[in-house]
C-alpha positions as CSV (number, residue, x, y, z in Angstrom):
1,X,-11.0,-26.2,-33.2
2,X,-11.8,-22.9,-35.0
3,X,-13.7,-21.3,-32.4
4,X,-10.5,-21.4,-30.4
5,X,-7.9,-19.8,-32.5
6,X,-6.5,-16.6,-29.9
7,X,-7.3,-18.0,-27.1
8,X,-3.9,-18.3,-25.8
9,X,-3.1,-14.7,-27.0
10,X,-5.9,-13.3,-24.9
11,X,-4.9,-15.1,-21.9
12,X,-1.6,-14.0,-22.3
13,X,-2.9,-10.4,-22.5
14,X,-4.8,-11.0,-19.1
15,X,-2.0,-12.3,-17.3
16,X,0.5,-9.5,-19.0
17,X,-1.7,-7.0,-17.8
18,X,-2.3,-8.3,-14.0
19,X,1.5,-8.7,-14.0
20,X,2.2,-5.1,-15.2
21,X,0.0,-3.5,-12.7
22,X,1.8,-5.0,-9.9
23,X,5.0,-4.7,-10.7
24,X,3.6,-1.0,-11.0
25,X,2.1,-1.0,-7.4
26,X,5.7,-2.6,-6.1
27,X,7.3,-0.3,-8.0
28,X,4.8,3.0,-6.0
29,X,5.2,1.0,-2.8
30,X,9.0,0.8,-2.9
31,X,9.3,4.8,-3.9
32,X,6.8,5.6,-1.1
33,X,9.1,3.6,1.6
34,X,12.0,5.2,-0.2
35,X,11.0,8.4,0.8
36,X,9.8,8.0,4.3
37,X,5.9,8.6,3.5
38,X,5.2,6.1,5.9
39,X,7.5,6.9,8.7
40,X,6.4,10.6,8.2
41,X,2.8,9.9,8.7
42,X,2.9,7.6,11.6
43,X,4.9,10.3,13.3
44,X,2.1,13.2,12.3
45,X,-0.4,10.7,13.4
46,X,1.4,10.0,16.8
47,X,2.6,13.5,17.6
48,X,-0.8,14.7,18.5
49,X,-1.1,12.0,21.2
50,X,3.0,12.9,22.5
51,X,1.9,16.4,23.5
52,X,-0.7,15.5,26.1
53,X,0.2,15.0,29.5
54,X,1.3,11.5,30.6
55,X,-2.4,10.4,31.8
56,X,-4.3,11.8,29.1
57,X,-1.4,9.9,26.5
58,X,-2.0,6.6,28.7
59,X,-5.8,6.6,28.4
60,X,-5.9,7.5,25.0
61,X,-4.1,4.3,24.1
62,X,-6.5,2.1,26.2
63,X,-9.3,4.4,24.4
64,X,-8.3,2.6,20.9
């Protein structure tokens, strides 16, 4: 029984400390969605593809 005194306290500590980090990555997530990060790169990513000419556009989607 004395080789198991703390145990409880360290597992606590372990599950504290997954819990923390993601409430931490939510907590990023929901600020980066909040600010149109997302939104803004899809459209950066896309744009590139909008300015080609309506064949090139069509066979760059089939291309992927």
């Amino acid at each position: 029984m004395r080789s198991e005194r703390g145990q409880g306290t360290v597992e606590y500590a372990v599950v504290l400390a997954g819990v923390l980090c993601m409430v931490v990555a939510l907590g990023v997530l929901a600020k980066a969605m909040g600010e149109g990060l997302f939104v803004e790169h899809a459209l950066m990513s896309a744009s590139h593809h909008l300015q080609l000419a309506a064949l090139g556009s069509v066979a760059d989607v089939f291309a992927f």
